[in-house]
N, C-alpha and C positions, 0 to 999 in steps of 0.2 A: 439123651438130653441133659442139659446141663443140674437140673432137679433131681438126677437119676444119678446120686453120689454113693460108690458103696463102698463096706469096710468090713474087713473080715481078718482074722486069724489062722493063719496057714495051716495046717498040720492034723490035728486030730479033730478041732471044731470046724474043718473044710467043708465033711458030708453033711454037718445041720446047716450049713448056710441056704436060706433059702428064702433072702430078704428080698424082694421088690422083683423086677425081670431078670431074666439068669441075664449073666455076661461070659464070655468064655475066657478063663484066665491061660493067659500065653503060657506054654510049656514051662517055657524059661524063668517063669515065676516060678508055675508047681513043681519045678525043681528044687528052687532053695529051700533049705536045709536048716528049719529051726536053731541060732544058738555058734550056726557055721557059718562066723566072716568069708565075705569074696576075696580070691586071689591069693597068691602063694607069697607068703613075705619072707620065707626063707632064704633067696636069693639075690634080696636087696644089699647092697655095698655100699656102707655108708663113706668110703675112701672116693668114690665115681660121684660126676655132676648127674641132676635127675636123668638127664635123656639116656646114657647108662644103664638105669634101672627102670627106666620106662619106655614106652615105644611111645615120643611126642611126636613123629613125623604127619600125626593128621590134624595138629594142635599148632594157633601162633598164643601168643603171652602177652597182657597186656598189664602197664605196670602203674603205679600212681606218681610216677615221676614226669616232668617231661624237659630230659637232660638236652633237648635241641631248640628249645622253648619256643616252640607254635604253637603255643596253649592248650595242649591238647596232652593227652596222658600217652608213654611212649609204649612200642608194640616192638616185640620183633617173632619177627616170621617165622616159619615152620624149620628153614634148612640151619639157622643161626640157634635156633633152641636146640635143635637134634645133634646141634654138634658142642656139646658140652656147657651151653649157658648155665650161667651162674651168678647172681646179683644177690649176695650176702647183707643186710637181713629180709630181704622181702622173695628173695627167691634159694633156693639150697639146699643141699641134702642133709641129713637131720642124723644125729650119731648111729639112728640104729636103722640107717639108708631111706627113709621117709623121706619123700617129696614135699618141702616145707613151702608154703605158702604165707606171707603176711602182709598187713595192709594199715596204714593209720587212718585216723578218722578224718585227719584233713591231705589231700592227696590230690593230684594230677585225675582229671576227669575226660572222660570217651569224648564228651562233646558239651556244648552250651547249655541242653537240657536234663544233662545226668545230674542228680545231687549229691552221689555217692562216687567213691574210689573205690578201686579195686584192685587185687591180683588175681587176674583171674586167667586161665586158658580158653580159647577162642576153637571152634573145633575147625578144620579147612581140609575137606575129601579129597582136595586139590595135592596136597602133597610136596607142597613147594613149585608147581608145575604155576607160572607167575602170569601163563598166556589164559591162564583163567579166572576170567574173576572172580574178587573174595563175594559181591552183593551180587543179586539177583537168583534168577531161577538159570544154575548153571551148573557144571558137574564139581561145584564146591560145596552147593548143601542140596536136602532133601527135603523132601514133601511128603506129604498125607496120600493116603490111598485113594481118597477120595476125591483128588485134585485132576482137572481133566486130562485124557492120555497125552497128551502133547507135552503140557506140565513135565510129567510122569519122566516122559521121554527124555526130556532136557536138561531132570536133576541128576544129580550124583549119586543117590540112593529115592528108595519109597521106604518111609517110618525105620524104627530101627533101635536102640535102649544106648542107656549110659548107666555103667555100673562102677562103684566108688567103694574103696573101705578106706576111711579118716580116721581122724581124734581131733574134735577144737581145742588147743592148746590153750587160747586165753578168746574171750571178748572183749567189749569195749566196756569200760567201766564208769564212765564221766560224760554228762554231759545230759543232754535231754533226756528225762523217763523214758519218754514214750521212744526214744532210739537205743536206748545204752543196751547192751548182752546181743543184738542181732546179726546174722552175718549169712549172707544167702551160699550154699556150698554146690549148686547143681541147679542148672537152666537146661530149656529149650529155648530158644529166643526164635522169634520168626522175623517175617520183614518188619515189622515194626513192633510188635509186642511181644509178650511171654508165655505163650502155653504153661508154663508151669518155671515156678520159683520157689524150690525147695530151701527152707530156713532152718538155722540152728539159730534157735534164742536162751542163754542161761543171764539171770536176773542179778545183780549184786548179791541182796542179801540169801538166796536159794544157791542149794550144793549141787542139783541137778539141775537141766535145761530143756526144751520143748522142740522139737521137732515138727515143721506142719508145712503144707504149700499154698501158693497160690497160683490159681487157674485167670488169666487174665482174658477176657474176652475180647478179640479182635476189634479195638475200638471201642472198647466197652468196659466195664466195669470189673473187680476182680470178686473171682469164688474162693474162697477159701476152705482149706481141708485140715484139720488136725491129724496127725499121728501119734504124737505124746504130748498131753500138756494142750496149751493153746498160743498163741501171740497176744495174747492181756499183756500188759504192763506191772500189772498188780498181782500176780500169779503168785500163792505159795509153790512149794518146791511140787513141781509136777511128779504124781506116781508113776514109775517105772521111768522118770527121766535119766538122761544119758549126761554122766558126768563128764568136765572138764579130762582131758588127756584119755578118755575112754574110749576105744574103739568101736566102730560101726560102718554096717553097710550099707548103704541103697542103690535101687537099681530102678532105672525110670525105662519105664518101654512105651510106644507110641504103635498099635496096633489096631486098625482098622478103625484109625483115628479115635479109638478110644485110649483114654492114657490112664498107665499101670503105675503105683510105686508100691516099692518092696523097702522096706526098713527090716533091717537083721542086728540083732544086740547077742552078743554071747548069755547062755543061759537062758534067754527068755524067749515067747513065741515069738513068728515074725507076722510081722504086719504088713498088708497089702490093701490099700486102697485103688478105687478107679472111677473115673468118670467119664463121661459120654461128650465128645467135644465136637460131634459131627454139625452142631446148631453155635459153632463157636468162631465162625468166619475165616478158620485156617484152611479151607478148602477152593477158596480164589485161586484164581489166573494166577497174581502175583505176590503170592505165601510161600515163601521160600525159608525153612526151620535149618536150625543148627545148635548142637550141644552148648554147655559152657561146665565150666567148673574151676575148682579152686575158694578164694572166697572173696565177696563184694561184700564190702563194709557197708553197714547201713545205718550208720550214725556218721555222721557230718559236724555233728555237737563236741565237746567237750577241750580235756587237754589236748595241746598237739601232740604231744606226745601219746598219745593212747591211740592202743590197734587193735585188729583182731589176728589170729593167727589159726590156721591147720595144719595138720600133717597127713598124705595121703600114702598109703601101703597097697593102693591096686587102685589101677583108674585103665576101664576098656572103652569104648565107641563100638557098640556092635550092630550091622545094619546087613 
């Protein structure tokens, strides 16, 4: 149930956890490894475009520009990013082969109702395969276990995780409080809303920044969950928060519609929240989920000149 929020500390404090109704945490969690970023960045070449050093063939890219001007923010597909895209400063590989992402605060938007821009990857099971489409319940995205067999049958996957190791290289610094330092790094988006939107927030005057989600209810209002810090505006420097250009990983899994996040920092325990989403309307007929990642700016306020930026060192889609 959505009341039924928990949070724990992986590793030696696992066997006292024994707060509220057990849940069973996925393998895949009590696998990671206090302290140990995801992904191997030893093999990254910062001389190759990202698709080079990443496998984007189940990803399209959406950008805050829109160079064809249909008022709409420009996108390209899976087969055009996987063969060497490259859009220098908003898309490109970073000297030390990082997948750079950035985005300004004023920018080319998805649609009439978006108030933010983004760079962000779009995830598509599809594969470039164009006779399928990107919306609906199709073999381009996936569904809750809990979705009727038919459902089941017609998606691309049943539940499945998205795992990241980044650095946010900068936020936004100007312009509205209540927007400036936010920048969302990791979705599930469903047909019309958000299972979860994972945020990195760091404040002007604070050295570190805050990490937290939101749980949106199908139609409904959103839950929110801390990991480090909170989404105050007024926040001093969050304990154990994750500095600018810092490395870190998370890994969000969606299992037996209940949803996992793992936050991994070097040196420190890792953190693992989850919550019960089965009373959260993603189990319809027509709930059809898909990853996202990169970053959606969420300040709209300030200089035009002002953006946010990441850099990503391992990004998977596992289902």
């Amino acid at each position: 149930m959505l009341g039924l929020i928990r949070g724990l500390a992986l590793g030696a404090s696992f066997a006292s956890f024994t707060l509220f109704a057990q849940v069973s945490i996925p393998q895949s969690h009590l696998q990671l490894v206090s302290g140990v970023l995801l992904g191997d960045f030893s093999k990254l070449d910062p001389t190759k475009p990202p698709s080079d050093n990443f496998d984007l063939r189940d990803w399209y890219l959406t950008l805050p520009t829109d160079l064809n001007k249909d008022k709409k923010a420009d996108t390209v597909l899976e087969s055009a990013l996987s063969d060497g895209f490259v859009l220098a400063p908003l898309f490109y590989t970073a000297q030390d082969g990082a997948m750079v992402f950035a985005c300004p605060n004023q920018g080319a938007k998805t649609s009439k109702n978006t108030k933010y821009a983004r760079t962000e990857l779009r995830e598509m099971l599809r594969q470039g395969n164009t006779r399928i489409k990107t919306k609906g319940i199709t073999k381009n995205n996936w569904v809750f276990s809990s979705a009727h067999g038919s459902v089941k049958r017609e998606a691309g996957a049943i539940e499945g995780s998205l795992e990241a190791t980044l650095a946010v290289n900068r936020v936004s610094t100007t312009g509205d409080i209540k927007k400036v330092g936010r920048v969302i790094i990791g979705q599930i988006h469903a047909t019309d809303d958000e299972p979860i939107r994972l945020y990195y927030r760091k404040l002007p005057n604070n050295e570190r920044g805050s990490v937290y989600f939101a749980h949106e209810i199908n139609g409904g209002d959103d839950v929110w969950v801390n990991l480090i810090g909170s989404r105050s505006h007024t926040l001093d420097d969050p304990e154990g928060g994750i500095k600018l250009n810092e490395k870190f990983s998370y890994k969000i899994t969606v299992e037996n519609s209940v949803l996992f996040v793992t936050l991994i920092r070097e040196g420190k325990p890792v953190i693992t929240k989850h919550l019960d989403m089965n009373d959260s309307g993603y189990n319809k007929n027509n709930q059809y989920m898909y990853f996202k990642a990169g970053v959606y700016n969420q300040n709209n306020t300030g200089n035009s000149k002002d953006f946010v930026q990441a850099s990503f060192y391992h990004l998977a889609n596992l289902h």
